[in-house]
C-alpha positions in Angstrom: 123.5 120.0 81.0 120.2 119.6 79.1 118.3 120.6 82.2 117.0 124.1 80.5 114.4 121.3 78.5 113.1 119.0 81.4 110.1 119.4 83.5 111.1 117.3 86.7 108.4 116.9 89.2 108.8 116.9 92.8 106.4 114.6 95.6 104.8 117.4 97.6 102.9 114.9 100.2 105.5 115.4 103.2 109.5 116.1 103.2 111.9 118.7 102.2 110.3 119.6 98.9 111.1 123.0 98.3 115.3 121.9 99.5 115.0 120.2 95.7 113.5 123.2 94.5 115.8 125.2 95.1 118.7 122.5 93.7 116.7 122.3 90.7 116.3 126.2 90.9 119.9 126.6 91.0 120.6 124.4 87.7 117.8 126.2 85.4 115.3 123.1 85.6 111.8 123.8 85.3 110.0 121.8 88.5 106.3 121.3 89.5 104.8 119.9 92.7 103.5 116.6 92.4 99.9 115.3 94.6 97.4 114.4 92.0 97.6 111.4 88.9 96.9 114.8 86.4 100.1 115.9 87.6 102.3 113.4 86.4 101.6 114.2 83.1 104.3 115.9 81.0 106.8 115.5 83.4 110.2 114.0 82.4 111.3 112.8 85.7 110.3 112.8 89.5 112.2 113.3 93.0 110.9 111.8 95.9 112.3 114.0 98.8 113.1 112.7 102.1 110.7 112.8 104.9 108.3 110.1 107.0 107.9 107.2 104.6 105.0 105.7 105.7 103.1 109.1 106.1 104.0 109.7 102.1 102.6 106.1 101.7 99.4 106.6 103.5 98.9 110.4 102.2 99.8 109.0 98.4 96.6 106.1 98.6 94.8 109.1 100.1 95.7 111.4 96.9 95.0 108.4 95.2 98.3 108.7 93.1 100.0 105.7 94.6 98.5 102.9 91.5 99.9 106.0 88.9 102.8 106.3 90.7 103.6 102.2 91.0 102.5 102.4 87.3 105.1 105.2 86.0 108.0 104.1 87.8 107.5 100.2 86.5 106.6 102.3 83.0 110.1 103.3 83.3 110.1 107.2 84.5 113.2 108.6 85.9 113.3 108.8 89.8 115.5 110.2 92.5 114.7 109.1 95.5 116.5 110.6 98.6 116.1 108.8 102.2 112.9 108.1 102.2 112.1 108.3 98.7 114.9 105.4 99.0 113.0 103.7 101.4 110.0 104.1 99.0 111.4 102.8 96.0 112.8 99.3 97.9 110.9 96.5 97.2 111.7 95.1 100.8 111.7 96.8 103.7 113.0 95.8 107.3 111.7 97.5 109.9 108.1 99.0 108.2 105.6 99.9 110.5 102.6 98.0 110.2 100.8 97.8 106.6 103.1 100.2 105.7 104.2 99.7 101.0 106.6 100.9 98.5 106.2 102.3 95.1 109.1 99.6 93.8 111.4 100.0 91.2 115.1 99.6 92.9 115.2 95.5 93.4 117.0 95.9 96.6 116.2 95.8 100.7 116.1 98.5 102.7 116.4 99.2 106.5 114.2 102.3 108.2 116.4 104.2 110.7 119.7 102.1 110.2 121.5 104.7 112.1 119.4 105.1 114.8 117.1 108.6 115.7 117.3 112.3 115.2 120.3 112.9 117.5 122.4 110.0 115.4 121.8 112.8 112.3 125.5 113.4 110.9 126.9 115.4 108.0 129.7 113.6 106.4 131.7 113.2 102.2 130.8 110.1 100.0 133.3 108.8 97.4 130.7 108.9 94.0 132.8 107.4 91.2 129.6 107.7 88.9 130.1 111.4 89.7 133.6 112.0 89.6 135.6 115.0 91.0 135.7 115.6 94.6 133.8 113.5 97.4 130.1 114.4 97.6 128.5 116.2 100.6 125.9 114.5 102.2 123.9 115.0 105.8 122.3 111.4 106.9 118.9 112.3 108.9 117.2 108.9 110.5 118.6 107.7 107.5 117.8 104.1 106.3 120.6 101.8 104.8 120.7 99.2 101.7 120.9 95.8 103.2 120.6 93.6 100.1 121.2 94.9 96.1 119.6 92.5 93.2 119.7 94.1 89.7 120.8 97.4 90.7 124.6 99.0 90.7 126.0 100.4 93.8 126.8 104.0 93.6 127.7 105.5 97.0 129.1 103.9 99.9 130.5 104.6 103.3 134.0 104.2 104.2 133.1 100.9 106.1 131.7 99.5 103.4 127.9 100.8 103.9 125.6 100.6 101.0 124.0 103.8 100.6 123.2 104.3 96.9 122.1 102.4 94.2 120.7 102.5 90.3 118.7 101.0 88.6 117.9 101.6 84.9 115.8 104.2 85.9 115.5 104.8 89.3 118.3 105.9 91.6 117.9 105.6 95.5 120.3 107.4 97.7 120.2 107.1 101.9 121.2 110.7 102.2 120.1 114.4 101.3 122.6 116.4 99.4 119.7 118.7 98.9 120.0 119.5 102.9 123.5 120.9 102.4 123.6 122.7 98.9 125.5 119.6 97.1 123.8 120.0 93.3 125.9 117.3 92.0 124.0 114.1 93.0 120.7 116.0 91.1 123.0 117.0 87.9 124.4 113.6 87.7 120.7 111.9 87.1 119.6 114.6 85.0 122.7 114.4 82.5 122.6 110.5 82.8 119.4 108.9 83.5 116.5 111.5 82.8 118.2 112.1 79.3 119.7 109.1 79.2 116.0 108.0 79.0 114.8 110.8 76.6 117.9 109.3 74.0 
């Protein structure tokens, strides 16, 4: 993996932030925290981490890095977004609370909380052809799910047929955290193929 080159930066508003730095510890990648416009320079990709998505949103316009943000990803820098960094990347949303927006970049529509609340949490394996080898670990937490894909691939579903991963040329937006139960493969799969895929 090229990872030993990148600088990937990580949305420190709200979520599990330091659960992706230690992914990214664990496969040599150099990482930075990511609250200010000044920060998003240099960096060759960016992870939005799961957590509240409309406290990221409001805490983003307050940071005022929501406009750079809107502006990179459209600008076409890599993203990962997990669960609510999915959510955050939609560009529809079913169930937002009110004046609650996205960033944009994965043409698809998402629903907040598909699965229900915290005590609906599971842990459970997703087939990843994209990935390859055996099924990925992945723990759904108030997860959202993909209701309607336009212009993106589907990467990741449940056994019943549940969309809960998609790609875009840039951006990939996942429903789960694989960064909650020490599953790497998700994060070395879109820094092999997409970050430097992009850097090509």
């Amino acid at each position: 993996m090229a990872g030993s080159q990148l600088t990937i930066g990580v949305l420190a508003l709200q979520g599990d932030v330091r659960e992706h730095e230690l992914i990214l510890d664990e496969l040599g990648v150099a990482h930075r925290q990511i609250r200010t416009p000044e920060d998003l320079v240099g960096i060759d990709g960016l992870i939005i981490p799961g957590g509240e998505s409309s406290v990221i949103d409001k805490l983003s316009r307050i940071f005022e890095i929501r406009d750079p943000l809107v502006s990179a990803i459209s600008g076409g820098l890599p993203v990962l977004g997990t669960c609510a960094g999915l959510i955050l990347l939609s560009t529809s949303l079913i169930g937002a609370i009110e004046g609650q927006e996205t960033f944009g970049g994965l043409d698809v529509a998402v629903e907040r909380n598909a699965f229900g609340g915290q005590l609906e949490s599971f842990e459970t394996s997703i087939e990843m052809p994209d990935i390859g080898g055996p099924p990925v670990n992945a723990a759904f937490i108030r997860a959202p799910l993909i209701r309607d894909v336009r212009n993106c691939d589907v990467i990741a579903t449940l056994k019943n047929g549940d969309i809960v991963g998609v790609r875009s040329e840039n951006c990939v937006g996942i429903a789960f955290h694989p960064e909650l139960v020490g599953e790497s493969r998700v994060h070395a799969w879109w820094l092999d193929t997409v970050v430097t895929g992009a850097q090509r």
